[in-house]
C-alpha positions in Angstrom: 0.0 0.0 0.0 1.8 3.9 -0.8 1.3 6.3 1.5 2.0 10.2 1.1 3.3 11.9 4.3 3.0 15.9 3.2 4.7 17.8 6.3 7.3 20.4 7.1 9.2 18.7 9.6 11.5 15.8 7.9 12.1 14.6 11.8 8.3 13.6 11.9 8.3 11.9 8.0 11.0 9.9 9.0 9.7 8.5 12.5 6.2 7.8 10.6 7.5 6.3 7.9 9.7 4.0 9.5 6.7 3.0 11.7 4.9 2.4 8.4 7.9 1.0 6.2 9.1 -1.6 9.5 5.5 -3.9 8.9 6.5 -4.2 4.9 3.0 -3.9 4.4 3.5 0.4 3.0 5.3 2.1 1.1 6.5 5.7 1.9 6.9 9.1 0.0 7.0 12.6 0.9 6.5 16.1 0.5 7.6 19.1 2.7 5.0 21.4 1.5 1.1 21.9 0.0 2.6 22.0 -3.4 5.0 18.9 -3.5 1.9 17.0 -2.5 0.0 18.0 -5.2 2.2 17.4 -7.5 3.1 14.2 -5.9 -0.8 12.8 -6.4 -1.0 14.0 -10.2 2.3 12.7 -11.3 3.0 9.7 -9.0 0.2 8.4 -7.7 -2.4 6.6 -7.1 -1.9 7.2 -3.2 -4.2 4.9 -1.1 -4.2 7.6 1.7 -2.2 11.1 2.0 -1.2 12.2 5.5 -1.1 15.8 5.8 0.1 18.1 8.1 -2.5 20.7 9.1 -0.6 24.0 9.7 2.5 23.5 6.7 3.7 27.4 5.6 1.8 28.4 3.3 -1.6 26.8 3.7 -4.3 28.1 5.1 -6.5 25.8 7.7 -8.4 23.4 5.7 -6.9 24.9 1.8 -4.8 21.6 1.5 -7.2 19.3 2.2 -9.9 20.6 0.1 -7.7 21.1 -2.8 -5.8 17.6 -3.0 -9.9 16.4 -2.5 -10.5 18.2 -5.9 -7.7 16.5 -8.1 -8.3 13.7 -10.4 -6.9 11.0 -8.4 -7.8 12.7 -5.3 -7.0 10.2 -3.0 -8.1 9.5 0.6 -6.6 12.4 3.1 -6.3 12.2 6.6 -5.1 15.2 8.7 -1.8 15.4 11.0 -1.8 17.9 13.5 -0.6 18.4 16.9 -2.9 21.3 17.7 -6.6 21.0 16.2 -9.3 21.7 18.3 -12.0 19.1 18.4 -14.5 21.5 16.7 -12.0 22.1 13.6 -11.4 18.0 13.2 -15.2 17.8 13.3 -15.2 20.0 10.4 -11.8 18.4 8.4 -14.6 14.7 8.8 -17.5 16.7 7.3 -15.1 18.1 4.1 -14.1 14.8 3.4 -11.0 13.4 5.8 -10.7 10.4 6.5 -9.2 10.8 10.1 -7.2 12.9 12.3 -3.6 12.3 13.4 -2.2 13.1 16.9 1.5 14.0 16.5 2.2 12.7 19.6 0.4 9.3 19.0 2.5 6.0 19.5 3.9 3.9 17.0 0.9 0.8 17.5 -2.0 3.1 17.8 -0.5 4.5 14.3 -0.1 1.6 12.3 -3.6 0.6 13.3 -5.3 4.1 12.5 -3.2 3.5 8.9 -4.6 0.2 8.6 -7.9 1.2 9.1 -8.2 4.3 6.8 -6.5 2.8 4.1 -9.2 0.0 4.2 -12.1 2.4 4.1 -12.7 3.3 8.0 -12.3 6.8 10.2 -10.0 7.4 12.6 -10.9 9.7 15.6 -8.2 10.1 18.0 -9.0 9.6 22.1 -7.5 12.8 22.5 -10.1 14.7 20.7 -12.8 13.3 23.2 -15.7 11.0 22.3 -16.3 11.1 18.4 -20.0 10.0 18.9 -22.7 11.8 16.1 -21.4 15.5 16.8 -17.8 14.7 15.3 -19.8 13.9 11.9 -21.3 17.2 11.8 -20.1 20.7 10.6 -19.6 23.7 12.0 -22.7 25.1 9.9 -24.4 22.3 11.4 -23.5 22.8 15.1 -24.3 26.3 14.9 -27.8 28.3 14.4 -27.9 30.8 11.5 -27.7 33.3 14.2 -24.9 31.9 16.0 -22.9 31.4 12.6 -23.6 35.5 12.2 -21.8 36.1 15.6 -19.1 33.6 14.7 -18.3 35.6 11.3 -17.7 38.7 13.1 -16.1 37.4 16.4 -13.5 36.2 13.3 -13.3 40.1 12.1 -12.8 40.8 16.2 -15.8 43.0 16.7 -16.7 43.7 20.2 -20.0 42.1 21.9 -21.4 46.3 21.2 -20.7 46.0 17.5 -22.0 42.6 17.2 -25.4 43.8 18.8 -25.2 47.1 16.4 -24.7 45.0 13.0 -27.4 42.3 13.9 -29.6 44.9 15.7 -29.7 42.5 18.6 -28.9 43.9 22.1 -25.5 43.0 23.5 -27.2 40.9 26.2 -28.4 38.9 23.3 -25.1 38.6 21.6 -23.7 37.6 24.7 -25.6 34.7 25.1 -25.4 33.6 22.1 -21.7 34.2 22.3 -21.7 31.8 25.1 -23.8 29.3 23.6 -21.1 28.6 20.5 -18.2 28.4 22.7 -19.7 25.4 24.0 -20.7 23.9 21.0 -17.4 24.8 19.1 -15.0 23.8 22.2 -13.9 27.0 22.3 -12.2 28.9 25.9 -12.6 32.6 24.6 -13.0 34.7 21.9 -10.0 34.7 20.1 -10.3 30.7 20.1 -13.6 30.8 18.6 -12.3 33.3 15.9 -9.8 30.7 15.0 -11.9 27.6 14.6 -13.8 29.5 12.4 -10.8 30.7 10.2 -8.9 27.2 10.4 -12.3 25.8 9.4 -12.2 28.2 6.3 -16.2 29.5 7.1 -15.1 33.2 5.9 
């Protein structure tokens, strides 16, 4: 089976793919960046799943793996990250990942998530919490229409004043409803909240 490890740190490609390359079941190549994997998938694949890395220079959130989704051979993509909040991952699932890879996870627990997305399953790390029916739903989905008003301009880091003013809502209002997607979204403040809607790539 080939596999596709797209990241910018050649100390992490190497411990993967000697986890990967020691069962002799996979193959291995490699790309440090967004645009050596896509030209990786159009001239040398097919790949029967792409690992890439969620926060490489020059990419934007979830940019990468929409666009290698789009190619011709677009194979099956699964996200490597050390840092993605639950409510992100939920939203790499919904644009078409198949999984979500701790950088800290151990070699077994690896090989089996491999295993199993390669054969046509989902991975859902522990780390992320329970996966359950919410990690299969969006962002647009978690959220109201209202809420997902609030969440665009908590992104442009408008106050809870200007919120009210745009909407014509009080600022009592768009405090509770300001409170209500943090917990939905897993997000601690504001300025967490304004990044899982940019990494998500919502506006």
């Amino acid at each position: 089976m080939r596999i596709l490890i797209a990241d910018d740190h050649g100390l992490l490609i190497d411990i993967f793919s000697q986890y990967l390359e020691g069962t002799g079941e996979f193959t291995v190549e490699s790309a440090a960046d967004l645009g050596g994997a896509l030209v990786k998938v159009r001239t040398s694949g097919p790949f029967d799943l792409v690992l890439l890395d969620f926060s490489m220079p020059g990419m934007r959130g979830l940019e990468g793996l929409r666009r290698i989704l789009k190619l011709e051979q677009g194979p099956r993509v699964a996200i490597i990250s050390g840092t993605i909040s639950a409510s992100v991952a939920r939203e790499a699932l919904s644009q078409g990942a198949v999984g979500i890879i701790p950088k800290d996870i151990s070699a077994e627990e690896f090989i089996m998530a491999v295993r199993n997305m390669v054969n046509g399953n989902r991975y859902w790390p522990r780390s992320l919490g329970a996966e359950g029916d919410k990690a299969n739903r969006s962002l647009q989905e978690l959220l109201s229409p209202r809420e997902m008003q609030v969440l665009e301009r908590l992104t442009r880091g408008l106050s809870n004043k200007e919120i009210g003013r745009e909407l014509e809502v009080s600022e009592a209002t768009v405090k509770l409803h300001v409170k209500t997607l943090y917990r939905k979204i897993d997000a601690a403040n504001r300025t967490q909240a304004a990044m899982i809607g940019r990494d998500a790539g919502l506006f």
